[in-house]
PyMOL CGO cylinders between C-alpha atoms (Angstrom):
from pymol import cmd
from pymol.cgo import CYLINDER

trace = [
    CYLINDER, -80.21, 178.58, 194.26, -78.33, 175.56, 192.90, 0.3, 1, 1, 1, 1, 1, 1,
    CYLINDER, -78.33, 175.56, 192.90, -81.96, 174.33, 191.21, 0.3, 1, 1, 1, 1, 1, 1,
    CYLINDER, -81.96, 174.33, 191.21, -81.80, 177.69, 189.35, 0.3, 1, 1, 1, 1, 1, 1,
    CYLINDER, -81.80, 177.69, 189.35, -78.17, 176.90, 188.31, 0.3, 1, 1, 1, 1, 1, 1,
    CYLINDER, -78.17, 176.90, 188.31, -79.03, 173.98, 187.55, 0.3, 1, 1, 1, 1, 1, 1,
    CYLINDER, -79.03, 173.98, 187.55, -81.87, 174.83, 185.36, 0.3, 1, 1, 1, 1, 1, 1,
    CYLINDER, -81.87, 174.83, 185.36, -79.54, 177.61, 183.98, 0.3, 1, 1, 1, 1, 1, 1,
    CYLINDER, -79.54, 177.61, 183.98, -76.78, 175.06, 182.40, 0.3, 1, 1, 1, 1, 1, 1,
    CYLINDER, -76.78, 175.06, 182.40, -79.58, 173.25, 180.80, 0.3, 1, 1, 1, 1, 1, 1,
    CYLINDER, -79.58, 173.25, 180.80, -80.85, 175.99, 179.16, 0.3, 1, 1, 1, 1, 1, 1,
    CYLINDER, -80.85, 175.99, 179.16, -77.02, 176.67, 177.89, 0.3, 1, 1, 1, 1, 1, 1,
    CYLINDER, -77.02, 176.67, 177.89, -76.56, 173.24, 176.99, 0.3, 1, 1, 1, 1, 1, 1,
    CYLINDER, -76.56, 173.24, 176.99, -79.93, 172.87, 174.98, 0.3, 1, 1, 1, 1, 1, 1,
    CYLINDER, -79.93, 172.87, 174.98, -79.05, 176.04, 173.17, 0.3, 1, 1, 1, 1, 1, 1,
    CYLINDER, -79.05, 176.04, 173.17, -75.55, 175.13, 172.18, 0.3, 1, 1, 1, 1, 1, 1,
    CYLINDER, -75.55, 175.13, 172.18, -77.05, 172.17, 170.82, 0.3, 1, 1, 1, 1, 1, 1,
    CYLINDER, -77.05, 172.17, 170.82, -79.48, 173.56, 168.88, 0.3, 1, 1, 1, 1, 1, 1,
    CYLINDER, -79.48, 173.56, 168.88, -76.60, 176.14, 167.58, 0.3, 1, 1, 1, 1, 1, 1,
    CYLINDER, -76.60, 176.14, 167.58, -74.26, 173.39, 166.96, 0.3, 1, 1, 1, 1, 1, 1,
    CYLINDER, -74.26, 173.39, 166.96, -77.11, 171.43, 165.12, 0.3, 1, 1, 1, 1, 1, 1,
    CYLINDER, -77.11, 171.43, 165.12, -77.50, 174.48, 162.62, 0.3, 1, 1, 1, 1, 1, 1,
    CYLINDER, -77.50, 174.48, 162.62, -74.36, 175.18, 162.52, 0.3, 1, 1, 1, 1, 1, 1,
    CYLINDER, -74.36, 175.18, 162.52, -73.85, 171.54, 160.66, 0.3, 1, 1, 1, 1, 1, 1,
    CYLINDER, -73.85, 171.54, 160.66, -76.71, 171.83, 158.68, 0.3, 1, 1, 1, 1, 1, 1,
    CYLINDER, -76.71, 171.83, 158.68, -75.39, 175.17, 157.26, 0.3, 1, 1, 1, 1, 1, 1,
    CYLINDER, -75.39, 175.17, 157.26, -72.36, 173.56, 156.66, 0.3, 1, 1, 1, 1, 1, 1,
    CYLINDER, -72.36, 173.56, 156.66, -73.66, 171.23, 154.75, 0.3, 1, 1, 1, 1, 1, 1,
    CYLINDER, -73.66, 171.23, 154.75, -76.16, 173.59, 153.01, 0.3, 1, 1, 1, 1, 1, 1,
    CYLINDER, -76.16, 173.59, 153.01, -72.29, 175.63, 152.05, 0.3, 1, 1, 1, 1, 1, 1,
    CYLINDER, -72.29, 175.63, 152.05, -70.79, 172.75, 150.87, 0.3, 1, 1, 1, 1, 1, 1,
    CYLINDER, -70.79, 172.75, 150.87, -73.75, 171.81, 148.63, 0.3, 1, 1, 1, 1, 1, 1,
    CYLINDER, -73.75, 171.81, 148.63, -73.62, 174.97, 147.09, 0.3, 1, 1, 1, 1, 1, 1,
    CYLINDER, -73.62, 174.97, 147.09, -69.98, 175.38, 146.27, 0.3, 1, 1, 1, 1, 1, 1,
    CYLINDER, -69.98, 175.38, 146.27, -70.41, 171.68, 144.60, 0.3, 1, 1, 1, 1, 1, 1,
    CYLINDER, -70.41, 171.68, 144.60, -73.57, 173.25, 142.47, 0.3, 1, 1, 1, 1, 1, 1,
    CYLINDER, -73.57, 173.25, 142.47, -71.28, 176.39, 141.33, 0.3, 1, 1, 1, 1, 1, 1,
    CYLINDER, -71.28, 176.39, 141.33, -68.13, 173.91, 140.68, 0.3, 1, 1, 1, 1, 1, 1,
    CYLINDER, -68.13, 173.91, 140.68, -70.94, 171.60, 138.72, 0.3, 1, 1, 1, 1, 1, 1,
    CYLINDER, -70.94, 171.60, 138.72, -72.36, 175.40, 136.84, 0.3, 1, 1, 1, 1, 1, 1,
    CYLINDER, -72.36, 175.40, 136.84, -68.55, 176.61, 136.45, 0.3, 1, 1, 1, 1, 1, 1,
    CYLINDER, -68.55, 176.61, 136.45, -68.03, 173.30, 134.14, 0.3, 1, 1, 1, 1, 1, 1,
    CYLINDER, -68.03, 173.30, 134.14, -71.35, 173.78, 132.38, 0.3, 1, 1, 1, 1, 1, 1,
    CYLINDER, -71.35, 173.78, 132.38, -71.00, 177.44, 131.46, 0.3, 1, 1, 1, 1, 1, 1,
    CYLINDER, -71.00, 177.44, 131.46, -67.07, 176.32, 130.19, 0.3, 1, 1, 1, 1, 1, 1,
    CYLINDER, -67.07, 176.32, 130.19, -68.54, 173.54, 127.84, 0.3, 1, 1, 1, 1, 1, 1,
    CYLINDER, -68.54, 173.54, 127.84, -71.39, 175.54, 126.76, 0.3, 1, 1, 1, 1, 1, 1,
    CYLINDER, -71.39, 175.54, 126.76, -68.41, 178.76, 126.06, 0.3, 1, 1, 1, 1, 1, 1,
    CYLINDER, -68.41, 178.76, 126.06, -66.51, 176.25, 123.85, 0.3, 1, 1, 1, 1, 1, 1,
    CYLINDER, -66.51, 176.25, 123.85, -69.62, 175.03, 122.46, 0.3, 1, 1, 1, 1, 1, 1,
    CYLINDER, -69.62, 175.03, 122.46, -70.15, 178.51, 121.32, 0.3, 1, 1, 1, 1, 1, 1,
    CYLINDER, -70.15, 178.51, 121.32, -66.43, 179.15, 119.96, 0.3, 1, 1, 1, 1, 1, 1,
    CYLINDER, -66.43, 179.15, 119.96, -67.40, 176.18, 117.65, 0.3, 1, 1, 1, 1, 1, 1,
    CYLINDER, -67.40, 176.18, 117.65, -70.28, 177.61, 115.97, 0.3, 1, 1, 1, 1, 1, 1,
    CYLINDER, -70.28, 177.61, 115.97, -68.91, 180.69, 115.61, 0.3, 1, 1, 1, 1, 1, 1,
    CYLINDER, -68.91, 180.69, 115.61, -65.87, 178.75, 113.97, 0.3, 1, 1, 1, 1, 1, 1,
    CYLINDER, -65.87, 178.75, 113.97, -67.99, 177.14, 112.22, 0.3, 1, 1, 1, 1, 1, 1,
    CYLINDER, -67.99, 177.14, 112.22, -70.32, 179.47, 110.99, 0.3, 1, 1, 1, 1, 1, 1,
    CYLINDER, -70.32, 179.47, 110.99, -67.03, 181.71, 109.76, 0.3, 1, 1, 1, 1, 1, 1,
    CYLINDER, -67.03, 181.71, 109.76, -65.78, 178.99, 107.44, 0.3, 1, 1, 1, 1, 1, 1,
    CYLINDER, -65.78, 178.99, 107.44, -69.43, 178.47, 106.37, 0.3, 1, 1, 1, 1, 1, 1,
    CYLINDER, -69.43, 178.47, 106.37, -69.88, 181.83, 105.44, 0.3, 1, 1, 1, 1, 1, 1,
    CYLINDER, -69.88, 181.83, 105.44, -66.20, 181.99, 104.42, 0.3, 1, 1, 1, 1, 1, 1,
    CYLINDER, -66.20, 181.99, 104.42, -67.50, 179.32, 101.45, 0.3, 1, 1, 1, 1, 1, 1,
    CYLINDER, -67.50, 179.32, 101.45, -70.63, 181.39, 100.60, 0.3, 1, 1, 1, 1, 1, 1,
    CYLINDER, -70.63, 181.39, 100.60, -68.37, 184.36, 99.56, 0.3, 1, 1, 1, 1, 1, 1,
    CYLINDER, -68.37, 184.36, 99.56, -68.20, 186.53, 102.53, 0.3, 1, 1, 1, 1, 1, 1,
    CYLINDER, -68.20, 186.53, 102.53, -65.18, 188.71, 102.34, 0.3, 1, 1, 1, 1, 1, 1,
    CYLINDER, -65.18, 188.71, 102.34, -64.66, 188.96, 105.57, 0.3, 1, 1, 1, 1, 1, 1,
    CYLINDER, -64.66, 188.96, 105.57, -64.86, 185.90, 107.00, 0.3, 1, 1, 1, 1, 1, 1,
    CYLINDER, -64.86, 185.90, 107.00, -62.63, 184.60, 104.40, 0.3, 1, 1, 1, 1, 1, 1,
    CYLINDER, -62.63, 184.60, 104.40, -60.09, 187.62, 104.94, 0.3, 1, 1, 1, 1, 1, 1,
    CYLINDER, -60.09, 187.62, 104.94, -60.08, 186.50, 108.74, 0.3, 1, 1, 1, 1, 1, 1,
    CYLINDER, -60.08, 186.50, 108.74, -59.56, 182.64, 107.86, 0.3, 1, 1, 1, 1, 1, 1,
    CYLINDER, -59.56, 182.64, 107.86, -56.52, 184.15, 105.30, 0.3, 1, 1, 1, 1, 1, 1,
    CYLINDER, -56.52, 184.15, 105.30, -55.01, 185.52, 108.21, 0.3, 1, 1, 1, 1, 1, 1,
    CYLINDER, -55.01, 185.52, 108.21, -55.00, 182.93, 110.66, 0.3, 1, 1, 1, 1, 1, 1,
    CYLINDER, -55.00, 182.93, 110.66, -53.42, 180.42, 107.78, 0.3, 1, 1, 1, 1, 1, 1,
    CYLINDER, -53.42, 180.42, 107.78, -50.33, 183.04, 107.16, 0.3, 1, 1, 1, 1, 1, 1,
    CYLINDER, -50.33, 183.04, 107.16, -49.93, 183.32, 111.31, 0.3, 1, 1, 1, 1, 1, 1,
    CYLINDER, -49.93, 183.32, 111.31, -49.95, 179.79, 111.10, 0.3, 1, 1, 1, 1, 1, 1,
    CYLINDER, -49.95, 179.79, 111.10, -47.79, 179.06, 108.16, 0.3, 1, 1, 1, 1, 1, 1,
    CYLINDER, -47.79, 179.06, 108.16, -44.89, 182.03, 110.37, 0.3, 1, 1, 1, 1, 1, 1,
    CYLINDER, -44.89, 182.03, 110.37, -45.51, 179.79, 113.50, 0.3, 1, 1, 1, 1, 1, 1,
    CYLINDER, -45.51, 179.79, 113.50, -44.54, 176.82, 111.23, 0.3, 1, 1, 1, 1, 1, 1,
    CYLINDER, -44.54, 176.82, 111.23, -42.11, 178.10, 109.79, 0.3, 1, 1, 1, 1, 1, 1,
    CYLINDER, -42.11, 178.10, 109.79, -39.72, 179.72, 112.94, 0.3, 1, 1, 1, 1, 1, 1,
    CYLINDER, -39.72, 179.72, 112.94, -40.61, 175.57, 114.44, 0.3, 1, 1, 1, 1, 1, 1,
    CYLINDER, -40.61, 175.57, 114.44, -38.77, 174.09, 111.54, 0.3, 1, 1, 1, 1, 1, 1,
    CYLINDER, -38.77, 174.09, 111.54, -35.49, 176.77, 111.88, 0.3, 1, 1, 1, 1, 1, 1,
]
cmd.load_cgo(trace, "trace")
């Protein structure tokens, strides 16, 4: 009887060391993986700005090759920008 105890707490221990083992190792794995989507989360932000510059600069290129729009848009953002400047000097 106290052999099969015995042999019973063994068994317990072994497993709760095996679960404890993957428990760390899953930890690990999780905080891997929220490093890799911080890392990602910077990329996609550089590569969004990277965009908002071509597009920026693609409108005043256009805006120089005669495109109405573009230059209607560019026309638009100086007058909002000549208001801003002006209220910041009253």
């Amino acid at each position: 009887m106290l052999e099969s105890i015995r042999l019973n707490i063994e068994k317990l221990v072994a497993l709760y060391e095996g679960q404890k083992a993957e428990c760390d190792k899953l930890s690990a794995e999780l905080l891997q993986s929220k490093e890799t989507i911080e890392a990602l989360k910077d990329k996609i932000a550089g590569l969004e700005r990277q965009v908002d510059n071509l597009k920026l600069t693609q409108a005043f290129s256009s805006a120089e090759g005669g495109n109405p729009a573009a230059k209607e848009k560019i026309d638009k953002m100086l007058k909002a920008l000549d208001k801003c400047i002006a209220q910041l000097e009253r």
